[in-house]
Each structure stands twice: as C-alpha cells, then as structure tokens.
C-alpha positions in Angstrom: 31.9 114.7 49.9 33.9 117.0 52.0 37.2 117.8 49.9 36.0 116.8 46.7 37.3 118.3 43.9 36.7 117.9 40.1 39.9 119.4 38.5 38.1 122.4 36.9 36.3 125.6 37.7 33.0 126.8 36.7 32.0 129.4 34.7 30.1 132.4 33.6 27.8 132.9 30.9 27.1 136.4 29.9 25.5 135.9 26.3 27.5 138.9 25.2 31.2 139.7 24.8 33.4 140.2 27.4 35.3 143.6 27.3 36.9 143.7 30.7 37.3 141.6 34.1 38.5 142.5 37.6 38.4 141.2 41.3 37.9 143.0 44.3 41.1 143.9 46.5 39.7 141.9 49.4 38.6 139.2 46.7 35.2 139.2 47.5 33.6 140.6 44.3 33.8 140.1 40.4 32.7 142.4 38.0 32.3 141.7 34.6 31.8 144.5 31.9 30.0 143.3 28.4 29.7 144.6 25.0 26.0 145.5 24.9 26.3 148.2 27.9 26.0 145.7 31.5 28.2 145.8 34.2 27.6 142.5 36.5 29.2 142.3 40.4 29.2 138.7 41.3 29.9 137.2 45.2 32.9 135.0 44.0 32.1 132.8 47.4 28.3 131.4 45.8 28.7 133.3 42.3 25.9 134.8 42.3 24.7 137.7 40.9 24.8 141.0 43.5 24.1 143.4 40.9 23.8 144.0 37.3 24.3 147.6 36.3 22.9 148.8 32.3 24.7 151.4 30.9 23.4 152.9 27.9 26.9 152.0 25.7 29.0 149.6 25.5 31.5 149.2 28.9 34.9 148.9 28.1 37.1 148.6 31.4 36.1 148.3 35.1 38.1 148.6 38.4 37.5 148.3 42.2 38.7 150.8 44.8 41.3 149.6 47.2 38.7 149.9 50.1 36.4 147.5 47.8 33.2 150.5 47.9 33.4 151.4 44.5 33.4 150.3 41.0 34.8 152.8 38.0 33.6 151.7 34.7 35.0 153.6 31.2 32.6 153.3 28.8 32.0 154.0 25.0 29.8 157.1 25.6 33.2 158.9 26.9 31.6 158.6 30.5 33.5 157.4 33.6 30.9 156.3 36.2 31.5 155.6 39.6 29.3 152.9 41.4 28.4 151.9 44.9 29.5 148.1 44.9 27.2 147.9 48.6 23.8 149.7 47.3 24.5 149.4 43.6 23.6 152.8 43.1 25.6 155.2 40.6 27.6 158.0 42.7 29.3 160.0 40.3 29.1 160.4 36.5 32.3 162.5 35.3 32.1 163.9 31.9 35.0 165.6 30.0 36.5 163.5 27.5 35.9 163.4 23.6 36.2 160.2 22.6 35.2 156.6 23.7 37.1 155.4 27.5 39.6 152.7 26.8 40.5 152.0 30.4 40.0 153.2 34.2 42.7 152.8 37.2 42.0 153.9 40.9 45.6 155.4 43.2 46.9 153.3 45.2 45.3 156.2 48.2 41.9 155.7 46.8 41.3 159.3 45.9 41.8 159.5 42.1 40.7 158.0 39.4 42.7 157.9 36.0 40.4 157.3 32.8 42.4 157.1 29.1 40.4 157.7 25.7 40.8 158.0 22.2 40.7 161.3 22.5 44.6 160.8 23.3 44.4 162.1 26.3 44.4 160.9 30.2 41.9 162.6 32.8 42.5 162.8 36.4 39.1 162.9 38.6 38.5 163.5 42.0 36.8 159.8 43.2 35.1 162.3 45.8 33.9 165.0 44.0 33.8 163.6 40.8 35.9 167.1 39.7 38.5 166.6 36.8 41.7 167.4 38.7 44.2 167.5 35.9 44.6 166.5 32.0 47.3 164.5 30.8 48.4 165.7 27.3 51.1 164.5 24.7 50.3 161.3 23.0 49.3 161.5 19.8 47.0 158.5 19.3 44.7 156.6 21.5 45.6 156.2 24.8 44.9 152.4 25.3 46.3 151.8 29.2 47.5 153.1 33.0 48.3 152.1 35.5 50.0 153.7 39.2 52.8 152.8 40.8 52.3 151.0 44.2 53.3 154.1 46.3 50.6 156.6 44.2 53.8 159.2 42.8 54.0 157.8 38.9 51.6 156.9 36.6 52.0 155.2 33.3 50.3 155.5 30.1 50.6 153.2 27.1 49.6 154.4 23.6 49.1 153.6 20.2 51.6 156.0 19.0 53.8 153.8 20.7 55.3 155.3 23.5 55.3 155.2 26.7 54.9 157.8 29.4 55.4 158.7 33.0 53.6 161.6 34.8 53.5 163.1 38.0 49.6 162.3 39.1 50.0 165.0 41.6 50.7 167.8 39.6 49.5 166.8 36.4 53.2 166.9 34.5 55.1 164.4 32.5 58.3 163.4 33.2 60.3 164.6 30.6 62.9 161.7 31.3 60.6 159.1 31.1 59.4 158.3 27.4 60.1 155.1 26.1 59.1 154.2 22.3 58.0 150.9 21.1 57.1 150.3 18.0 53.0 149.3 18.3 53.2 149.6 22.0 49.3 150.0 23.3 49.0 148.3 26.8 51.0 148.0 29.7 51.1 146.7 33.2 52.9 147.5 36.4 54.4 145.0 39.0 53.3 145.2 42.6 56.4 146.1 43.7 56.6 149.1 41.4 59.8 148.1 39.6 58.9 146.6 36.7 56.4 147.5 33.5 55.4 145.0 31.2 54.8 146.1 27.4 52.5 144.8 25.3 53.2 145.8 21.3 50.4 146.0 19.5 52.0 143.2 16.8 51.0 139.7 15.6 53.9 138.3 17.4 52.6 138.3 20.9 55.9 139.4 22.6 56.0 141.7 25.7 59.1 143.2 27.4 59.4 143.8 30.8 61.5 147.3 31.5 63.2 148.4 34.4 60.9 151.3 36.3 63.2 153.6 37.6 65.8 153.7 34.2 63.5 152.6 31.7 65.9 150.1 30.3 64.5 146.7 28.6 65.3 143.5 30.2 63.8 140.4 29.8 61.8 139.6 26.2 58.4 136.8 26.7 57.2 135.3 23.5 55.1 132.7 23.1 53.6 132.9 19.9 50.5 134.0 21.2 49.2 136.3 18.3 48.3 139.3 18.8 47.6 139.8 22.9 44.8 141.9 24.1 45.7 142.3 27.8 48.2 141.4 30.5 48.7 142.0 34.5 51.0 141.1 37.1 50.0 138.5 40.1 49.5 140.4 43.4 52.9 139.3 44.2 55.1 140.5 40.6 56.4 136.9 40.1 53.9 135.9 37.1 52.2 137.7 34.8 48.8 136.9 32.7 47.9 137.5 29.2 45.2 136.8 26.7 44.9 136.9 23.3 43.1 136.7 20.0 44.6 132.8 19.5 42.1 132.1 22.2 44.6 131.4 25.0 46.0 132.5 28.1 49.1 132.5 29.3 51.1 132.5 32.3 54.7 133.6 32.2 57.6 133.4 34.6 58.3 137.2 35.1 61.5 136.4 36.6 62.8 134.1 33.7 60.4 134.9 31.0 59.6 131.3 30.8 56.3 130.0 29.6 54.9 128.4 32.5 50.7 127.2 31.3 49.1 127.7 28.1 45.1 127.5 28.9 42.8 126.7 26.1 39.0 126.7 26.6 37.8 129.8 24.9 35.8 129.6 21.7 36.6 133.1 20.2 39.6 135.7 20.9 39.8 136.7 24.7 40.1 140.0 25.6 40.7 140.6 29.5 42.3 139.2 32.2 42.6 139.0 35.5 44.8 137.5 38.9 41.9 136.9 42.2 44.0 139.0 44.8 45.6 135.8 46.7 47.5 134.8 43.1 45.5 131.4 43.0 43.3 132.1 40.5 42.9 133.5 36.8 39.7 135.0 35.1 39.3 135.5 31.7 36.7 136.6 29.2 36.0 136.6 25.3 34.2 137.3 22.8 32.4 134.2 23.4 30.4 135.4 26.0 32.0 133.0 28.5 34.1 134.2 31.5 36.6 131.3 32.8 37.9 130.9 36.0 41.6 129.1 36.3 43.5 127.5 38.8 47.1 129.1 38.7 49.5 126.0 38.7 53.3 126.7 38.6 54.6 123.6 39.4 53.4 122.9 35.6 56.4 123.3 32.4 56.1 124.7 29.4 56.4 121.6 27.9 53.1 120.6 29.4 51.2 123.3 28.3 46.9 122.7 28.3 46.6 122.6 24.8 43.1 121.9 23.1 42.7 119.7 19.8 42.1 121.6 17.0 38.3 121.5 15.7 37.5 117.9 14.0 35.9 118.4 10.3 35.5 114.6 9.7 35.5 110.9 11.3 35.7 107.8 9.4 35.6 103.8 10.4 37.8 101.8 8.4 35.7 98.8 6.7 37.3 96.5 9.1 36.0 98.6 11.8 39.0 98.2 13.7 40.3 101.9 13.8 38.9 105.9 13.1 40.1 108.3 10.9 40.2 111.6 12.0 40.6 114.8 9.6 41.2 118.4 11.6 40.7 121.9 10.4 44.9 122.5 10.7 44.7 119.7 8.4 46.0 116.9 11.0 44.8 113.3 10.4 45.1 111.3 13.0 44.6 107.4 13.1 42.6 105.9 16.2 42.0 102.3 17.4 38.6 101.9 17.9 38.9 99.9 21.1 40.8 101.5 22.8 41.1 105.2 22.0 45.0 104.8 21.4 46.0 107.2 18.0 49.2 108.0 16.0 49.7 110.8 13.5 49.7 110.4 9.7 51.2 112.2 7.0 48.6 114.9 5.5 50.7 116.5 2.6 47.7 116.0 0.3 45.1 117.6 2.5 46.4 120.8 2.3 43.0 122.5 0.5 40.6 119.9 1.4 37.6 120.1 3.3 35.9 116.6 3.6 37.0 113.3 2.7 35.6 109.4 2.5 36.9 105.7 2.1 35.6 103.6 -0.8 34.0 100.6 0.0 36.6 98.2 -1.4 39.9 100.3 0.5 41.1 101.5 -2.6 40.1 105.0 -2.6 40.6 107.9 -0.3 38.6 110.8 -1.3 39.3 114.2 -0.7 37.0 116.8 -1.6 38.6 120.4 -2.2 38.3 124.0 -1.8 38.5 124.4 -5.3 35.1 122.0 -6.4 37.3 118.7 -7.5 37.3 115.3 -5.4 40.8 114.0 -5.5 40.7 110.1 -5.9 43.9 108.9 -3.8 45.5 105.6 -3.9 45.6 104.4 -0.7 48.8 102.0 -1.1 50.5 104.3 -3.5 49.7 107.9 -2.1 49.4 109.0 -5.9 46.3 110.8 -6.8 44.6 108.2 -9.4 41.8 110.2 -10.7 40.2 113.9 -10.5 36.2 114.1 -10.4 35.4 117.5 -11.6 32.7 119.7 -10.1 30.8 121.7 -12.1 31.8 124.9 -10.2 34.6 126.0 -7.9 32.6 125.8 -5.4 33.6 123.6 -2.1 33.0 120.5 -2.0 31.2 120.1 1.9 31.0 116.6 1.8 30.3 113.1 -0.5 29.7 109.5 0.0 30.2 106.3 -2.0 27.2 104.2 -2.6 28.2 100.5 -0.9 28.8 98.8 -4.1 31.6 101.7 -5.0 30.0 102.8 -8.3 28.7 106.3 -7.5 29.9 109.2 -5.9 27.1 111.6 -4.8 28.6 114.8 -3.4 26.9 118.2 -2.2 28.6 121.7 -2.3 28.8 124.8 -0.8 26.1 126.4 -3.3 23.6 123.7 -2.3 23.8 121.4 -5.7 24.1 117.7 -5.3 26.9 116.0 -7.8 26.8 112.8 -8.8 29.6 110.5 -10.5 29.9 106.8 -11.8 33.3 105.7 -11.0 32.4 102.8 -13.7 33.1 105.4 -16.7 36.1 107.0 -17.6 34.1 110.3 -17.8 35.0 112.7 -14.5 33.1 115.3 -14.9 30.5 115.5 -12.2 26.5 115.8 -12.8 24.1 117.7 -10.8 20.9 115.9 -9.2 19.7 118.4 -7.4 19.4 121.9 -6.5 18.5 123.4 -3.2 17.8 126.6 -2.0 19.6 126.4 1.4 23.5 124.8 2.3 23.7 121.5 2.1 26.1 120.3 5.0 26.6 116.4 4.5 25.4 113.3 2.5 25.5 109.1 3.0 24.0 106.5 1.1 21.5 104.0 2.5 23.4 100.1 2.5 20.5 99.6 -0.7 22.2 102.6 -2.9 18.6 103.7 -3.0 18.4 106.8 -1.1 20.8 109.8 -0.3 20.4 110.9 3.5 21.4 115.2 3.2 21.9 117.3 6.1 21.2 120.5 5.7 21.5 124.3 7.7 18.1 124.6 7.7 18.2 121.9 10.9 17.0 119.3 9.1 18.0 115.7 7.8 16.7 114.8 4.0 16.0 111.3 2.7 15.9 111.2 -0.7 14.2 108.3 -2.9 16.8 108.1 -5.7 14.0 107.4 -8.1 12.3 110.4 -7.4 13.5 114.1 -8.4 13.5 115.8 -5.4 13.7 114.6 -0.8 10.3 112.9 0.3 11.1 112.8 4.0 12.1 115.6 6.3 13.8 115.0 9.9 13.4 117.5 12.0 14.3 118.1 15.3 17.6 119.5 15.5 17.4 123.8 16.8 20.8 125.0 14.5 22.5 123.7 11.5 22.8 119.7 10.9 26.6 119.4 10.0 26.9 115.4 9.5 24.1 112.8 8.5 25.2 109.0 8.5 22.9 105.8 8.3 23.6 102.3 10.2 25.1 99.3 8.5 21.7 97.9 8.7 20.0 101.2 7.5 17.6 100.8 10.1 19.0 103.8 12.0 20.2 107.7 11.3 22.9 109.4 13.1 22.8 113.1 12.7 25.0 115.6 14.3 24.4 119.6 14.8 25.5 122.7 15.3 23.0 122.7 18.5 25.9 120.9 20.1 23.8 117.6 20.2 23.9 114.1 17.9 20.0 112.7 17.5 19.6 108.7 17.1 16.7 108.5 14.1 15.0 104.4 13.5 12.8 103.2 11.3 9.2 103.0 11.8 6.8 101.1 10.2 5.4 104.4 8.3 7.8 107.2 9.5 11.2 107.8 11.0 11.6 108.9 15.1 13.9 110.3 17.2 15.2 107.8 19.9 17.7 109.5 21.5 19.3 112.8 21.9 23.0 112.9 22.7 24.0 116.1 23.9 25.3 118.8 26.9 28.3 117.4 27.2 28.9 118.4 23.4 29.9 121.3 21.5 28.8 121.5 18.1 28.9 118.2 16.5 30.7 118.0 13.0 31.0 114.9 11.8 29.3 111.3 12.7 30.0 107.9 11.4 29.0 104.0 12.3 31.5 101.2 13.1 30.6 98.6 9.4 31.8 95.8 12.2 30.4 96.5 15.5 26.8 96.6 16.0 25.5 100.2 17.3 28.8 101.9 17.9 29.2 105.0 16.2 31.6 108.0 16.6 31.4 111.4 16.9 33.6 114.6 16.1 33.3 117.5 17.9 34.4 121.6 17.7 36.3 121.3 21.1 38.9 119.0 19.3 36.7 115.5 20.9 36.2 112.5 18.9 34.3 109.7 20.9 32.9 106.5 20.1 29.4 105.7 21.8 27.8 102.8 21.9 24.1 101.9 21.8 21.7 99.4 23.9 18.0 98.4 24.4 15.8 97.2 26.8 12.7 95.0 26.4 10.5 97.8 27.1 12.1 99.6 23.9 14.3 102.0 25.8 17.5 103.2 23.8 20.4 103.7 25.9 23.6 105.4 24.4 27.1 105.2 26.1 30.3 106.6 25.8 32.7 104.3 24.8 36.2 106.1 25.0 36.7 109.7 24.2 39.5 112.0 23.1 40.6 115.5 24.4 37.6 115.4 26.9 38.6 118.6 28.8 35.9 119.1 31.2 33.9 117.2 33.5 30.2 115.6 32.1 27.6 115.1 34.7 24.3 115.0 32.6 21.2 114.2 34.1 22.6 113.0 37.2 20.4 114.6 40.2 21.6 115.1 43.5 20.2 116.6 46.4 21.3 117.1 49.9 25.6 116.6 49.2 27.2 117.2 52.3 30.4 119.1 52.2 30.0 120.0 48.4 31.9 123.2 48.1 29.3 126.3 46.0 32.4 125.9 43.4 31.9 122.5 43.0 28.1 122.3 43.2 27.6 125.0 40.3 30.4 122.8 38.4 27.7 120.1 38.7 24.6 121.9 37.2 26.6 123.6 34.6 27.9 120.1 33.5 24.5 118.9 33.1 23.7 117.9 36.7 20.0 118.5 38.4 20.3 120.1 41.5 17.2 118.7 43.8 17.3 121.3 46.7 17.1 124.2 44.0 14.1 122.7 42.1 12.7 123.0 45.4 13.7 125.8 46.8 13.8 128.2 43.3 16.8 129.7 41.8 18.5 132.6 42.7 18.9 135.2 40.0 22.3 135.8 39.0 23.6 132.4 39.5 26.0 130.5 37.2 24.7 129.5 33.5 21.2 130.8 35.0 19.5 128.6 32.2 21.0 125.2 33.0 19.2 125.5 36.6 16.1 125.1 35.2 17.0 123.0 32.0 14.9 119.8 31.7 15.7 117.2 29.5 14.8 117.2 26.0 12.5 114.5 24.8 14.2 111.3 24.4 17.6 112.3 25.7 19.4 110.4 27.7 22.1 109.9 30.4 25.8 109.8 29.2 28.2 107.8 31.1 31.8 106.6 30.4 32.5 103.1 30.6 
C-alpha cells in the first residue's frame, strides 16, 4: 500500500467548541484550545495526544514559540499562561489584565509575549520572567488581534472601535502615524514578509483588505460572500491567505490578485480559527462543532471549482413509476434524480418558498406541500396551479403527511404533536385532529392496507398506529436521538426509519412483533428523510444533513441474513470504510490508517495491542458494531 492515498484528511474530535488552532514553527505539534477550559498538543506525525492541559475557564487563543518550547494560551479568566510543550508543565502564569484574553502573539526573538483583552488594552510580558514589560493604551473597545512584524520592531493591534494601530514593542509607544480606521475592523493578520496586513471588518459581508505596511494605504479588496469571518492568516510564504467563517467555510484567497482560489465545506456549525502547517501544504480549522479539519492546500484549483457541499436534504420521494427521486432541500432546491443512475437536473421551486415537507398522491395528480403557516398546498402537477388548500387547525408547521394508497385521506402531523387528518373525497378542507401527543411528532406513512399510520417521533421511537383504535399499539425502539422519517415497503412487510443518531434501521414483520434487521449507519450524518422505490423490490433512498441522497438496495441469504447496499449516492464527500478490518498494511501512512478507523474501519493490530490515549476520534478505536448492522459497500 505504499503511496496510497484516499483524497481526504482525518480529523479531530474534541466534543467541545473549538476557540483557536495553531501549529508548531517546526511543524511538529498542534494545539487545540476548546470552549470548556482544555488545551490539547497533538504529534501531527501519529496524531496523537502529547498532552492535554485543563484550565479552569474557557481558552480563547494559543501560540507556539519560535524555538517550539512553549505554548501561550489567553484565556477567559484574564490569565496568559505559558506552558512547557516537552514536560507539559505550566511555567509562568502572568496576571494583569481586567477583562477576558482575546488573543496571544510571541516576537519574532522569542522573548515577549503580546496578550490583547477586552479590557481595551495590550500587555507586553517578559516570556522569561513572566514580568509585564509595558502596557499598550488607546483603543477604546476590545482589543480582538496582534500580531509582530517579521523583524520584531512593529506590532499591530486590531480593535473593535475599528482602528488599527502600530506600536513600538520596545518602548511601549504608538506610532502616532500609523492609525488606520475601518469601519468594524476587529482582526488582522500580517504577511511573512512584513509588508502587508490583512483586515478583517467585523461585517456580514466577509470582505478583507490588504494595506500596504509601511504607508498604510489600502490595495487589494477579497470578497467572497463569506458572511461574517472569524479569523484569517497568511501562508508561511505571504502568497495566500486563510479564513473561516460563520457560513461554515474556509477559504483560500490569492493575496496577490485577491482571487478566490478553494472554498472548503465540511463543518457542521460556524468555524472559528484557522490555521497554515508551517510548510504551506496544509490548512486546520475548527468550529463550533467540536471537529478540527485538516486540508490539503491545492492552488492549482479555480474559483469556479470551489468544494461546495449540498445543502441539507428535508425530503426524498420515488415517483410511482419508480423511475426517478425527488429531492426537496432546506434552501428550497428541488432536484429531480434518475433512480438508476444517480443523474439529476434542477426544477423550478417558486412554490416552495415556506414549505417544509411535501408528498406525491398516489394517482400523480397532486403534489403536496405542507407549510410553515399550518396549510397543505394541493398542487397540480401538470398545471403548477395550486388546486386546493387543506387547512390546519393551527399555524402551526406542518412536519410531514402522507396519502393513504387509495388517495382518499391525508393524515398529517405538526409541529405541536397533533395528527390531522383529511378526506380529499369532500369538498370540506378543513383538517381534523386524530390524535394528540405529548412529544414532536417528526414524520408519518400509511401502511399499503390504509389501516395503520407509521409516526416517527423525537422521543427515538417509531409508532404504528391501528386506525381503528384511538391511540399507537406498537412502539419501535431502537434508535439513540430523534427519528426524523418513518416509511413502510410496498409490501408493508418492512419499516424504514431514519434518525437524528445518523443511522437508517431496516424494521420486518414477525409473526407476533416487529425487529430490527439491519442498521445502516457511520457513514451517515443525520438521516432526514427515507422512502421506498413502489417499482423495485427493496431499494429505498435515503436523505442526509451533509446534502447526500443515496439509494440502497436490500438482499437475503438462505440463512436469513439481510444485506443492504449502496446503490449510487450523491455529494458523498468523504471516504466510507465500515466494518472493513485490516491488520498488518504495509506502507499505510499514520494519516491514512487513522482515515480508515475514523471512516468506520477496524484496526486489528490496535485491538491487540490497545489504544493509545489521545488518538484520533478516540471512540471509533474501540467502536463495535451495533447489533444487526451491517457492511456498506458501493456497487
């Protein structure tokens, strides 16, 4: 396997926020800082853990030395600590400032040690002595960023009041000649060579402007529509810069050009620090996700080809032919997909502007679109005119409905937990509730009979419902977090169920109860909509959060094994490797083997030999297989 390489990076998983990332000078080391108080060194060779330091308040910035000995951390309790990156140990703990640390910056010499607050100030420390040498006075709001120029005689300081300022770090003085204002401008970043700053406004439009050092004067303007950014740096050699932001991106810009040159989507919430590795070949970043992402920095790659991630799917439907999907995102794109082969086309969605779930009637007829506002809006599907309005009994969302399979009835469930029925027979639309529940009621499908109502719920369980009966008689459970979609077979012999515990469960019919068969899962986020081909025997599709739709398909053995397997997929962004167990690779990179386990992969020789504490997505080292899950592959 020597040379192998999967296209992607691993990551880390913290289980907490990410405040603030930075490598080593000499590349060796990562530290993470979190929201709950840890600091965490990692060996970016294995990437494992070397030490994990608890503060008692939350850690907002962290940086190396330039002789790699010591980590400076700003934290919330106004403290700037000083660590021992060999021993681990805490060397100096410098006190002084009156009002939470927003960032920390070592001279270029090694010797000081800059620290900005919201006390509006900036503090210069001795990193020998831990003695406050000098404080910087004159901004009158939080002081959000520094940073040094490459030969030690300037610093910077970015604020909130939206200026700019240089000082002399030897004496302690501004420079009277060098105050810039931007409107918003918080954080800022200095080139390697010294002759550049990049400003970050503190705006919803994501620009930053690059000024010249030594006149102050703007020059080039990057925008990418990012939202608003949280942080930005230079690569170690001034001819890109990074930034993240709250749109859950990062981005790499041309500094030269101000070009756009990768837009990297993986993040699940904002991202608020990032970070270059010191050879310029990779990118770290970390959220509020708990997740820290490593990147591969590609300029050879255009703007026009930026990484973009689908935006999360809310609903999948077959067609009654079976012959293509339906797709319904959150940004209200509807997408049309054949279910073969995974080719799709966009359609028009003018009429899905406030709707949150919708269905296909059993004849074609109807497309139905339930809405924020309580009301299911009946469309004509060859006319695109709304035919009818159901009305809900409150204005409360409609989550989701289903049509029984004769095309009479309408049973639909909203956001307060009621389920609504209608008969489409009557030219009454006022909707009638069936049922009231005391927890949210997610999704709904009728069995092929019309005789019971299958209702997941987020209290992580599936309902069947005997129509005849006033309240659920059967319970599924299984599922660890909220079940977002509930569909039965063609044949109603079988349940498909998808949850927020990023897995879709396979339910049959016993002779006295239902079971679980199979557990679909790990390669998964959280699963948000489910539906079965009415043609194709055992295929069903699956929507995800990370923008996926994929159509699986189901197989047996004599024994009575279930089997599941990926059929085609959609905006499958990472590498899946469940259950696959390998043991003795030759010439598999660290990288690449803790890509495997995190992907789902058992690693033999660590079963064996015991896993070391620290490394990558600790739990998935040690995860087993749930009980009836099963291998995914792709056909």
């Amino acid at each position: 396997m020597d040379g192998v390489r999967f296209g992607e990076l691993p990551y880390l998983e913290e289980h907490a926020a990410v405040n603030a990332v930075a490598f080593s000078p000499d590349g060796k080391l990562f530290a993470v800082a979190l929201r709950y108080g840890s600091l965490i060194t990692y060996d970016t060779t294995t990437w494992t853990r070397v030490h994990r330091h608890e503060e008692q308040s939350e850690v907002l910035f962290v940086a190396f030395s330039p002789n790699n000995r010591h980590l400076a951390s700003g934290s919330e309790d106004m403290i700037c600590r000083l660590w021992d990156t060999v021993s681990g140990e805490t060397m100096l703990v410098m006190k002084g400032h009156t009002e939470r640390l927003w960032s920390v910056a070592f001279s270029p010499c090694g010797k000081q040690i800059a620290s900005t607050s919201k006390d509006r100030t900036i503090r210069l420390w001795s990193s020998e002595t831990g003695e406050c040498l000098f404080v910087l006075s004159g901004h009158e709001n939080t002081v959000l960023s520094t940073a040094y120029s490459g030969d030690g005689r300037r610093l910077f300081s970015g604020s909130n009041d939206g200026t700019i300022r240089g000082w002399d770090p030897k004496t302690g003085t501004p420079e009277a000649d060098w105050v810039i204002s931007y409107v918003g401008a918080s954080h800022i970043a200095l080139s390697a060579d010294g002759r550049q700053v990049a400003v970050m406004p503190k705006s919803m439009r994501g620009e930053i402007y690059l000024l010249d050092v030594i006149t102050g004067e703007e020059g080039l303007c990057l925008n990418g529509d990012a939202g608003q950014l949280t942080c930005i740096t230079f690569s170690p050699t001034g001819g890109l810069i990074v930034t993240s932001s709250w749109d859950k991106t990062v981005r790499l810009w041309d500094s030269s050009n101000g070009h756009l040159i990768s837009k990297l989507s993986g993040h699940r919430s904002g991202i608020t620090a990032c970070a270059f590795s010191p050879d310029g070949l990779q990118i770290a970043s970390g959220g509020y996700d708990g997740i820290t992402r490593l990147w591969e920095v590609n300029t050879n790659q255009s703007s026009s080809n930026t990484q973009d991630v689908a935006a999360k799917v809310r609903t999948v439907a077959y067609s009654h032919d079976g012959l293509c999907i339906i797709s319904y995102r959150i940004d209200d794109t509807i997408q049309r997909w054949n279910s073969s082969t995974g080719a799709s086309r966009t359609v028009p969605s003018r009429w899905t502007a406030d709707a949150w779930c919708f269905a296909l009637s059993p004849n074609g007829h109807w497309f139905a679109s339930g809405c924020e506002d309580g009301n299911i809006r009946l469309l004509n599907v060859r006319t695109d005119v709304v035919d009818r309005v159901l009305f809900g009994t409150t204005d409360c969302p409609i989550d989701d409905m289903s049509f029984s399979r004769c095309g009479r009835w309408l049973a639909a469930c909203d956001r307060d937990g009621d389920t609504l029925l209608w008969d489409l027979d009557r030219a009454h639309d006022q909707g009638k509730v069936v049922g009231e529940m005391d927890f949210q009621l997610h999704s709904m499908d009728y069995s092929p009979d019309g005789q019971r109502l299958a209702i997941s719920t987020s209290a992580s369980s599936v309902l069947i419902w005997d129509l005849l009966s006033s309240e659920p008689d059967i319970k599924l459970e299984g599922h660890t977090d909220a079940v977002y979609s509930v569909a039965y077979s063609p044949c109603g012999k079988w349940i498909l169920s998808g949850s927020n515990d990023k897995t879709a469960r396979l339910w049959s019919d016993g002779v006295d109860s239902w079971s679980c068969n199979a557990v679909v899962g790990r390669c998964l986020e959280a699963v948000t909509s489910v539906a079965w081909n009415p043609v194709v025997p055992l295929e069903f599709v699956t929507g995800s959060d990370d923008g996926s739709v994929r159509v699986w398909r189901i197989s047996g053995s004599e024994a009575g094994d279930v089997s599941v397997r990926m059929h085609w997929g959609s905006h499958i962004g990472r590498l899946c490797a469940a259950d696959l167990n390998f043991k003795g690779a030759v010439g598999l990179s660290p990288m690449c083997r803790k890509l495997l386990v995190q992907r789902g992969a058992i690693d033999g020789s660590l079963l064996s030999k015991g896993d070391d504490e620290g490394s990558i997505d600790e739990s998935l080292l040690s995860e087993e297989a749930d009980e009836g899950s099963i291998a995914v592959e792709a056909e």
